[in-house]
C-alpha positions as CSV (number, residue, x, y, z in Angstrom):
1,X,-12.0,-27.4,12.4
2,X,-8.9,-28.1,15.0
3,X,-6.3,-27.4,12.0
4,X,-7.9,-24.9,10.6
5,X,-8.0,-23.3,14.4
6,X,-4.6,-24.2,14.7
7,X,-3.6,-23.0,11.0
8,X,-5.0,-19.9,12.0
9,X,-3.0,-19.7,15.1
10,X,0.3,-20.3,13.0
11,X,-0.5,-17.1,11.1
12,X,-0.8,-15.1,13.6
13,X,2.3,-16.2,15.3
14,X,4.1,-15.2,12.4
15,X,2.4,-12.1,12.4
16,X,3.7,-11.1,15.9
17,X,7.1,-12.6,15.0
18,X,7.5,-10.2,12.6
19,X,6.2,-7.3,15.0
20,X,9.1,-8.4,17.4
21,X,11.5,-8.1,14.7
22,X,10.4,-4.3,14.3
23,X,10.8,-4.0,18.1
24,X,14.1,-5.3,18.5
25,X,15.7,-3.8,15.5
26,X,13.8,-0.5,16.4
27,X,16.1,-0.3,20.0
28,X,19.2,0.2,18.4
29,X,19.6,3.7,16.4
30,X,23.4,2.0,14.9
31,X,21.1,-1.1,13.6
32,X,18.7,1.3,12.3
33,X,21.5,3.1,10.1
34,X,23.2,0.2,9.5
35,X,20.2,-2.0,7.6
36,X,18.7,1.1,6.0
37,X,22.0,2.0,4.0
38,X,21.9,-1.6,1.3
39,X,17.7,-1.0,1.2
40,X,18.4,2.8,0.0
41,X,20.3,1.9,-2.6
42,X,18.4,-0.5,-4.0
43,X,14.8,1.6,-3.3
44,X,16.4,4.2,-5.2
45,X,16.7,2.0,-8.1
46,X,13.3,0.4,-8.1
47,X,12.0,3.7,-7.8
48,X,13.1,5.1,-11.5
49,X,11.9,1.2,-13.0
50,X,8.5,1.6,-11.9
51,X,8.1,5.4,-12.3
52,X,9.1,4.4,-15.8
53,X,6.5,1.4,-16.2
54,X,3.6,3.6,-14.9
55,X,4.3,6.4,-17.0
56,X,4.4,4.1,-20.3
57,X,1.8,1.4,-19.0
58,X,-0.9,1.8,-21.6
59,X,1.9,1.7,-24.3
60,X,3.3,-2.0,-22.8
61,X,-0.7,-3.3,-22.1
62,X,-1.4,-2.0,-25.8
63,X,1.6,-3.7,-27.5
64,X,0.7,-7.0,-24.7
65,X,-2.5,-7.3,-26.3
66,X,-1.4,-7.0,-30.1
67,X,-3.9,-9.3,-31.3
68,X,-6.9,-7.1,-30.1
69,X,-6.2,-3.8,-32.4
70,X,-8.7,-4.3,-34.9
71,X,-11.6,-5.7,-32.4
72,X,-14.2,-3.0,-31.5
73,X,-13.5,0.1,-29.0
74,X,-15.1,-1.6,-25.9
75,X,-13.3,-5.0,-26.3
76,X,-10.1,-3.9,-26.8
77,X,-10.2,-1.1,-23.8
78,X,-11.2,-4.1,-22.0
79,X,-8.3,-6.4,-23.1
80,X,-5.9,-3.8,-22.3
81,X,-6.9,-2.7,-19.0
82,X,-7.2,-6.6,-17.9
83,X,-3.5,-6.6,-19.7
84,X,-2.2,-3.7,-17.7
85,X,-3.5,-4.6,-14.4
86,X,-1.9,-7.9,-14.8
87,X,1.0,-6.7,-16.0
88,X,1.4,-4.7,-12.8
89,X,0.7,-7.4,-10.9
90,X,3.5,-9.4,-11.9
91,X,5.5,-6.6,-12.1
92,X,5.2,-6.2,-8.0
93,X,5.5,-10.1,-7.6
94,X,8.6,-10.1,-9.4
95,X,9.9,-6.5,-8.0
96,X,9.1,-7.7,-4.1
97,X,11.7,-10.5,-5.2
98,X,13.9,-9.0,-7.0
99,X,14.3,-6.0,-4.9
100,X,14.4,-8.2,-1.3
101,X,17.1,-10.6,-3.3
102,X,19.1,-7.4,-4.3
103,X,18.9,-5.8,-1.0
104,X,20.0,-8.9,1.1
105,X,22.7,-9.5,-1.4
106,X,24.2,-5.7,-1.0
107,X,23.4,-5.7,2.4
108,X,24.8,-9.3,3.1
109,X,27.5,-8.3,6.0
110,X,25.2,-5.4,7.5
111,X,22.1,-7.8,7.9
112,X,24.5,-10.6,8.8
113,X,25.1,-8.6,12.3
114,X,22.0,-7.6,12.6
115,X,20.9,-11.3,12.4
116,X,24.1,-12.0,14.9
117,X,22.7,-9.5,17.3
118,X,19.4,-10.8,17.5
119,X,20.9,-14.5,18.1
120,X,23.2,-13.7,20.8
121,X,20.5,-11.8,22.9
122,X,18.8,-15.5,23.0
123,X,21.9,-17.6,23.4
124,X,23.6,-17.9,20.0
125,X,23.7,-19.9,17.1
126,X,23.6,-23.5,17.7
127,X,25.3,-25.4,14.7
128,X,26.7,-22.0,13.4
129,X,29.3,-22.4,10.2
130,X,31.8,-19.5,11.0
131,X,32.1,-18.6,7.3
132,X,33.1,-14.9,6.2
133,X,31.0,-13.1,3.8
134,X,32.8,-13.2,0.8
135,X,32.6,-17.3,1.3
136,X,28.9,-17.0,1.4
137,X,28.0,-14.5,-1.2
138,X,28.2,-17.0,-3.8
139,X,25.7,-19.8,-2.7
140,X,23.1,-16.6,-1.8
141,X,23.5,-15.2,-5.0
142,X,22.9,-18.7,-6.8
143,X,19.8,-19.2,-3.7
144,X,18.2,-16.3,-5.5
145,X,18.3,-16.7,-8.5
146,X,16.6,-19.7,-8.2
147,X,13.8,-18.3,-5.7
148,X,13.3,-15.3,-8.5
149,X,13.1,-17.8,-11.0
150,X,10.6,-19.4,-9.1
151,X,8.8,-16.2,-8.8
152,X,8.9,-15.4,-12.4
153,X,7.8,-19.5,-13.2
154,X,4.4,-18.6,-11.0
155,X,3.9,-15.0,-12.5
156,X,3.8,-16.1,-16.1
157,X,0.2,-18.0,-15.7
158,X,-0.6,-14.8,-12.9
159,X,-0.1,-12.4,-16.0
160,X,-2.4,-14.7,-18.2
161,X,-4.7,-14.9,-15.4
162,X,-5.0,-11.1,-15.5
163,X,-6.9,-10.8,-19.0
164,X,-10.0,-12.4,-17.6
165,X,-12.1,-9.6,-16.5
166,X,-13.1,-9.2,-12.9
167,X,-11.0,-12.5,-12.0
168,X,-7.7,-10.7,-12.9
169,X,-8.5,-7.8,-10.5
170,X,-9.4,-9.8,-7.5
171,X,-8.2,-13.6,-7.3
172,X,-4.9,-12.6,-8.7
173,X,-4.1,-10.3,-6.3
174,X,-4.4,-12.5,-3.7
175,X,-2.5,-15.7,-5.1
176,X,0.0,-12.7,-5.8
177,X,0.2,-12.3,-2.1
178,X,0.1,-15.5,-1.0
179,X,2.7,-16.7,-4.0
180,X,5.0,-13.6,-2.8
181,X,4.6,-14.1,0.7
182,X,5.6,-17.5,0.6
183,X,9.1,-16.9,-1.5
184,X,10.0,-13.7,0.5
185,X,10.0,-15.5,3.8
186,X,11.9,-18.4,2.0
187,X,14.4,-15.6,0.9
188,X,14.6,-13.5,4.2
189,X,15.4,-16.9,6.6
190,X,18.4,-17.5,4.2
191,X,20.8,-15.4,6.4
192,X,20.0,-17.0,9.6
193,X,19.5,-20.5,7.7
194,X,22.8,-20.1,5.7
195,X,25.1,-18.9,9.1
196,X,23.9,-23.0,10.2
197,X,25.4,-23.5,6.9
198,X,21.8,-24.6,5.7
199,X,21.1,-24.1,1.7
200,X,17.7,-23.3,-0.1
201,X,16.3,-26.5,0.0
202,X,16.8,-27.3,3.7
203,X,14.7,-24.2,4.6
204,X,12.3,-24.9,2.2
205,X,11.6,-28.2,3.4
206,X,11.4,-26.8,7.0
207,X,9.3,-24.0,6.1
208,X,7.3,-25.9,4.2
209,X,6.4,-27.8,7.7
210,X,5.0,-24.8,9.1
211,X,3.6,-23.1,5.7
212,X,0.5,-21.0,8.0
213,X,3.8,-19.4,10.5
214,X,5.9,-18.8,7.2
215,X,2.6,-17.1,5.6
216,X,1.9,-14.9,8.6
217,X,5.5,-13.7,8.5
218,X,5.8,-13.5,4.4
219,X,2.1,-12.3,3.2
220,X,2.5,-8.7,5.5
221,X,6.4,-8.3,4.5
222,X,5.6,-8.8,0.8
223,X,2.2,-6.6,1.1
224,X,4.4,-3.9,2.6
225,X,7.2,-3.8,0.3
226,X,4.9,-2.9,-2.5
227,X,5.1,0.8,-0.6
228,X,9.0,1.2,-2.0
229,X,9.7,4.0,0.5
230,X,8.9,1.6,3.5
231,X,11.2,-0.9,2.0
232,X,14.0,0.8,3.9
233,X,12.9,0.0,7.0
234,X,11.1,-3.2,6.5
235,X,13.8,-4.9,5.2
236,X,16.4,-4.9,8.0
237,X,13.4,-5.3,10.4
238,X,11.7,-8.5,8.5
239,X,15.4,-9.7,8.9
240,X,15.2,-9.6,12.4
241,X,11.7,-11.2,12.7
242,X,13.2,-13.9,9.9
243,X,15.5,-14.4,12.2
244,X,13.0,-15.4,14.9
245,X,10.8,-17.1,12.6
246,X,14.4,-19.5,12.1
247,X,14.8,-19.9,15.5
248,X,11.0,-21.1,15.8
249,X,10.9,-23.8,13.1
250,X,14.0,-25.5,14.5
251,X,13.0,-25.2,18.2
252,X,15.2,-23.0,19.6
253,X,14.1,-20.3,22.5
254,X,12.8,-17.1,21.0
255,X,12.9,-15.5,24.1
256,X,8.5,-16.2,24.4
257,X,7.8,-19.6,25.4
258,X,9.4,-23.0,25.9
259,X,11.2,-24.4,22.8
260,X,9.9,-27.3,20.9
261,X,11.7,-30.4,19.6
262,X,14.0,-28.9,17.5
263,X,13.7,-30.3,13.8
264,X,16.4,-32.5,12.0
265,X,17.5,-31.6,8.6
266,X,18.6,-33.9,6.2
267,X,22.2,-33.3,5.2
């Protein structure tokens, strides 16, 4: 009962971190403008892709389920609508990933200074690996692909999940979420993780300690990037609270309460 009380507690810690990241990144109007230009871009993008797969969705669930053409009317109807719903499915798994990973990668310098910001307001960046962008772009770019890879590895067995009536429409949903809300905090702490000069695995092994804070931060982020217009401004924000959400995990103040014992990384 006392970890699940205290799991519980994690989550919603990293539910308020994240509401802290909107504050802060809310009280400048030059931050505002500055993380929403890289998340226009890309929303724009994502826009046309999925107008495209809604319009032609019955087309893609009917060719999906190929081998159910000659069963009777009901069966197949069935089929494809368990087809298209989990095609859609993994479709926003892998577009929350894609579209965060694209996003952080175009908007590398602008949410680097809005990560900055936050940092200095609560003392600066202990460890910090004074690296200009260009020097970091790389390693991100290689960071996620391997977190979309990830994301598509897990959505494959989602999307076959998704032709079993009933179960398609309502478990896979939520694994979807909690899948998705997992990788995109693993993805948005990259900036903060990489300026300590901190790859993928170190953060996912930290993360990893404090899965229920991560999941409190990640599920709401992922749930409401699936709105594409609010991308613009959760984005930038959800950098901020990643940001906060770093300086948690390794013990640093965060401006709230006393910091822990900070955590050491194996280098």
């Amino acid at each position: 009962m006392g970890q699940v009380k205290s799991a519980g507690s994690e989550f919603l810690t990293g539910l308020r971190l994240l509401g802290r990241g909107f504050a802060r990144y809310g009280r400048s109007p030059k931050l505002l403008l500055l993380g929403a230009i890289p998340a226009v871009i890309t929303c724009a993008l994502f826009v046309v892709g999925w107008a495209f797969l809604i319009i032609y969705i019955d087309e893609v669930a009917a060719a999906a389920t190929w081998f159910a053409h000659d069963w009777s009317d009901g069966w197949r109807r069935l089929v494809e609508f368990g087809a298209g719903a989990g095609i859609l499915v993994v479709a926003a798994l892998i577009s929350v990933l894609t579209f965060t990973a694209i996003t952080l990668l175009i908007g590398d310098p602008f949410y680097e200074v809005i990560s900055e910001k936050i940092e200095d307001g609560l003392g600066g960046t202990p460890g910090a690996v004074n690296l200009p962008w260009y020097r970091t772009l790389w390693p991100n770019l290689v960071d996620s692909i391997r977190l979309i890879a990830l994301g598509i590895a897990v959505a494959i067995p989602m999307f076959l999940l998704g032709f079993v009536p009933i179960v398609g429409q309502t478990v896979v949903p939520v694994l979807n979420a909690i899948v998705g809300g997992w990788l995109i905090a693993v993805e948005l702490t990259g900036i903060p993780f990489n300026r300590r000069g901190l790859r993928l695995r170190d953060r996912r092994k930290i993360l990893r300690a404090h899965r229920s804070l991560a999941l409190g931060f990640g599920i709401p982020v992922f749930l409401v990037l699936l709105v594409p217009v609010a991308a613009i401004i959760v984005v930038p924000a959800a950098v901020s609270g990643a940001t906060l959400l770093t300086r948690r995990v390794l013990g640093l103040n965060i401006g709230e309460e006393p910091a822990s014992a900070p955590h050491a990384v194996a280098r």
